[in-house]
Residue, then its C-alpha position, 0 to 999 in steps of 0.5 A: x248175807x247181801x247188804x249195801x248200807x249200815x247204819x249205826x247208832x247216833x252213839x256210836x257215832x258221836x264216838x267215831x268222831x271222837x275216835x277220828x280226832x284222837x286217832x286220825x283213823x276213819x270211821x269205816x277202820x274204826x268200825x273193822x277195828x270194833x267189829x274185831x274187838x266186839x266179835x273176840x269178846x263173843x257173841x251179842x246173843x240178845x243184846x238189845x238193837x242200837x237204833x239206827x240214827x247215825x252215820x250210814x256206811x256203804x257196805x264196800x267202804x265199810x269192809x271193802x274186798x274182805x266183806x266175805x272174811x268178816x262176815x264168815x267171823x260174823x257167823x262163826x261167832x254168832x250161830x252155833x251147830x244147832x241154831x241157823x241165823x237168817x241174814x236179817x239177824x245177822x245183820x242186827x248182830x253185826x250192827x250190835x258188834x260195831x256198836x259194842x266194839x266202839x264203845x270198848x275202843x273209845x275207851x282205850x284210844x287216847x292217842x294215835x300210839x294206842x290205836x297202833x297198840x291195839x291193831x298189834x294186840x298189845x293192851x292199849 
């Protein structure tokens, strides 16, 4: 799978800014700490499409040189032996990942100190 920008939700958005502020961590390792946590909870399956009036993110400075190890995480947790995903599915699912995976770290980061506990896999 190739693609160049993302963009998420205006939702999630609002939450990366509030996230940054409690964290002092960017949005785009914000985002890597969502996807994370969004793909440990399993797949998105039919979960309905975020739209697509937030911030945009290059796919570099989202992953940067480990785009190819998160998007193989993608697809493991995403498609099973007897089912084949094109790159545009995976793509929608990627973007219902990060939004699904804000919404579970906005609601356990407060401080900076929670955001270091959740990087380390300790409850936050």
């Amino acid at each position: 799978m190739h693609f160049t920008k993302l963009k998420v939700s205006s939702e999630a958005t609002g939450r990366l800014r509030m996230l940054r502020q409690r964290s002092g961590l960017t949005p785009n390792l914000l985002c890597r700490m969502a996807l994370t946590s969004s793909l440990e909870m399993g797949p998105v399956g039919g979960m309905a499409t975020p739209e697509e009036s937030g911030q945009e993110f290059n796919a570099y400075t989202l992953f940067g040189s480990d785009q190819p190890i998160f998007l193989s995480l993608l697809s493991l947790v995403e498609t099973s032996d007897d089912e084949e995903l094109d790159d545009e599915e995976l793509l929608r699912r990627l973007r219902c990942h990060i939004d699904r995976g804000i919404g579970y770290i906005a609601i356990r980061i407060d401080t900076p100190a929670d955001a270091a506990r959740l990087l380390s896999g300790e409850a936050a």
